[in-house]
C-alpha positions in Angstrom: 104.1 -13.8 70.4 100.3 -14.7 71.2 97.8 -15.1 69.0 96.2 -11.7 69.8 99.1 -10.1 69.1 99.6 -11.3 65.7 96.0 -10.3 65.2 96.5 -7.1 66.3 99.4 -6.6 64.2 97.5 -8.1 60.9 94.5 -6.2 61.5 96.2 -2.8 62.0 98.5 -3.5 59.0 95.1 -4.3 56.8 93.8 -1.0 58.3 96.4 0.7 57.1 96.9 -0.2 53.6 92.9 0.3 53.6 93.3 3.9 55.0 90.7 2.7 57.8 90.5 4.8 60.7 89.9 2.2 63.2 92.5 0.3 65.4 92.4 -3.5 66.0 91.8 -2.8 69.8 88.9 -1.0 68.7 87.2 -3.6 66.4 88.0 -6.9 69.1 86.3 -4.3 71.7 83.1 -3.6 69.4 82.7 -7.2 69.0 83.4 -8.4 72.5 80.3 -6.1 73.4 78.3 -7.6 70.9 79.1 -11.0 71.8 78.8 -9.7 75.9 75.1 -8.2 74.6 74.4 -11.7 72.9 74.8 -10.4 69.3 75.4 -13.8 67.5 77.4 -14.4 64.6 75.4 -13.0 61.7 75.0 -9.5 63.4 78.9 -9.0 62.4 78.1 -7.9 59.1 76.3 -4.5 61.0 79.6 -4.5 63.8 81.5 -4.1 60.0 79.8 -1.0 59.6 79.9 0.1 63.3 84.0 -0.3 62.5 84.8 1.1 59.4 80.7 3.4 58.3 80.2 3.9 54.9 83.9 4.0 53.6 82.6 2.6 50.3 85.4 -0.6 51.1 85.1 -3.2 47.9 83.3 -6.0 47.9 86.1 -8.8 48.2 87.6 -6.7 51.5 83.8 -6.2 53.4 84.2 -9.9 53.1 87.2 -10.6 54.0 86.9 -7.6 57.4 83.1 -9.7 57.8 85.1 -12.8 58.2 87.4 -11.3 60.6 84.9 -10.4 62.3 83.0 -13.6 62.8 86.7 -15.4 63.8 86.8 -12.8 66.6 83.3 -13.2 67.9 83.9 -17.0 67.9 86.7 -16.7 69.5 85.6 -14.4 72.3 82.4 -16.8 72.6 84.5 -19.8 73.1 86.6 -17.9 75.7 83.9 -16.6 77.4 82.1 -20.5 77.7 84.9 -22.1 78.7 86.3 -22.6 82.3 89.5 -21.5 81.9 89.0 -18.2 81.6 91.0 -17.5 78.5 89.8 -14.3 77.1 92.6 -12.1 76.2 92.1 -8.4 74.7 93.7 -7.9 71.0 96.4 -5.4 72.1 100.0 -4.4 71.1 102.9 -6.3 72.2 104.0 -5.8 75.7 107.3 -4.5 74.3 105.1 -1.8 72.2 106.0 2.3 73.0 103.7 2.7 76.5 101.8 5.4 74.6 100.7 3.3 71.8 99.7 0.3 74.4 97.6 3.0 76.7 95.8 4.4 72.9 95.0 0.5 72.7 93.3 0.3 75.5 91.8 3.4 75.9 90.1 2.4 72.3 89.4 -1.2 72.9 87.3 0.5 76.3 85.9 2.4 73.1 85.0 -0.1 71.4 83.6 -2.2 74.4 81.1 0.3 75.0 80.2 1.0 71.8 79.4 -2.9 71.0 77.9 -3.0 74.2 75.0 -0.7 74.1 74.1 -1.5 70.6 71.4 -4.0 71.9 68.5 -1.6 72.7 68.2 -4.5 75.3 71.2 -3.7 77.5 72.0 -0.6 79.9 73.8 0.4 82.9 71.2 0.5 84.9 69.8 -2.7 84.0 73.0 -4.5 84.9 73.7 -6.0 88.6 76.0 -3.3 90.7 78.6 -5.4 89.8 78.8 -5.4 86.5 77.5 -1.5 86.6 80.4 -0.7 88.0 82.6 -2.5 85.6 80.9 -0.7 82.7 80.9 2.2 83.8 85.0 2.0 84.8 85.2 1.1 80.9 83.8 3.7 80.2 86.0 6.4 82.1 89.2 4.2 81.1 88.0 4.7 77.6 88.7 8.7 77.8 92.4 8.9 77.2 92.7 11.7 78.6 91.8 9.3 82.2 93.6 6.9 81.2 96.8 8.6 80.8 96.7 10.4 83.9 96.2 7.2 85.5 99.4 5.9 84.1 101.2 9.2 84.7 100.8 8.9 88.4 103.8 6.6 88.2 106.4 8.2 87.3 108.6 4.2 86.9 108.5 2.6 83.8 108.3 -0.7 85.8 105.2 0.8 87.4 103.9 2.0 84.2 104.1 -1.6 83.1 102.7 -3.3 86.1 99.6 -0.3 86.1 98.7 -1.1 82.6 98.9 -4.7 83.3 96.5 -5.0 85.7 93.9 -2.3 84.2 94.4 -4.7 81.1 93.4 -8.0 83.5 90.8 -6.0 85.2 88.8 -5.5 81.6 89.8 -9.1 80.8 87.9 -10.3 84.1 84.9 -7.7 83.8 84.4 -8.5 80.1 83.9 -11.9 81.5 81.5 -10.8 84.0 79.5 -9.0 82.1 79.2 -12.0 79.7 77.9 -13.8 82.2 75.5 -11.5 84.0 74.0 -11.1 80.3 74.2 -15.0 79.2 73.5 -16.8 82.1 72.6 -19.6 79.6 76.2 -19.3 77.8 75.0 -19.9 74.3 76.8 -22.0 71.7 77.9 -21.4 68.8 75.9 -22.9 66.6 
C-alpha cells in the first residue's frame, strides 16, 4: 500500500470520527494549490479553515489537522522540486469501489481549484495556454457529474480502470506543471 494511501485512509478515518465533512482527496488538493500558488508553510493554518470553516474543532485536533497539513505541503513541495517527478495524489486504493475512487478525484479537482485561486495573485488567464488549459480541465473534472460521464463511456471495468488511471496521471503531471509555471525559482523549504 503507498504512502498516500495510508494517508488517505488515516485522514478520512480522523474525518470521520470528527464528523468533518471534507474527504482526504479534498484537503491534499486544497494544499497542492496552495503550495502550486506558492502558499508556504505557515499559510496552512488558513488552508485548516478553507478544509473544515468554523466547526468549532478543539484546540488539541486544529493542531494536530494544522500539522497534517504542513506534512502534506512539505511533501508535495519536495515532490514538486525534485527530478523524479514523484508527486502522487492522496486517493483511495486502486482496489476501492470505482464510484468512491471517481468522488476522490472529482474532490481532489475540488480542492485543487479551490487552493489554487486563493492567492489573489493567480488566475486563469494569467497562466501560460498550457497550464490554462490544465486548470481549466480540473476544473470540469471537478464536476462529478463530468466526471462520471466520462468514466461511463466505457462500459468495461478494465477500461473504467485504465480511464481513471490516466485522468489520475494527467492531474499528477499538470499539478506539476503548474508548479512550475508559478515557481520558476522552485523554492525551499526552509
Amino acid at each position: 500500500m503507498s504512502s498516500t494511501v495510508v494517508i488517505y485512509n488515516e485522514l478520512s478515518s480522523l474525518y470521520e470520527r470528527l464528523d468533518i465533512e471534507a474527504g482526504a482527496s479534498e484537503t491534499h488538493g486544497v494544499i497542492t494549490g496552495l503550495v502550486c500558488s506558492g502558499a508556504n508553510r505557515d499559510s496552512m493554518e488558513d488552508a485548516l479553515h478553507l478544509i473544515v470553516g468554523n466547526q468549532g474543532l478543539p484546540e488539541n485536533v486544529n493542531q494536530a489537522l494544522s500539522t497534517i497539513m504542513m506534512e502534506l505541503h512539505d511533501a508535495a513541495l519536495r515532490s514538486f522540486n525534485n527530478d523524479s517527478f514523484d508527486f502522487e495524489l492522496v486517493l483511495p486504493d486502486d482496489d476501492a469501489d470505482m464510484g468512491d475512487r471517481t468522488d476522490a478525484v472529482a474532490s481532489w479537482c475540488q480542492g485543487f481549484v479551490l487552493g489554487l485561486l486563493q492567492n489573489d495573485e493567480v488566475s486563469i488567464e494569467k497562466l501560460e495556454q498550457d497550464a490554462a488549459e490544465i486548470v481549466r480541465d480540473i476544473m470540469v473534472i471537478a464536476e462529478l457529474d463530468s466526471l462520471n460521464e466520462m468514466m461511463n463511456d466505457d462500459d468495461e471495468s478494465q477500461n473504467e480502470e485504465r480511464s481513471l488511471t490516466e485522468i489520475e496521471e494527467y492531474l499528477r503531471v499538470g499539478a506539476q506543471l503548474v508548479y512550475e509555471e508559478l515557481n520558476p525559482s522552485k523554492p525551499t523549504l526552509h
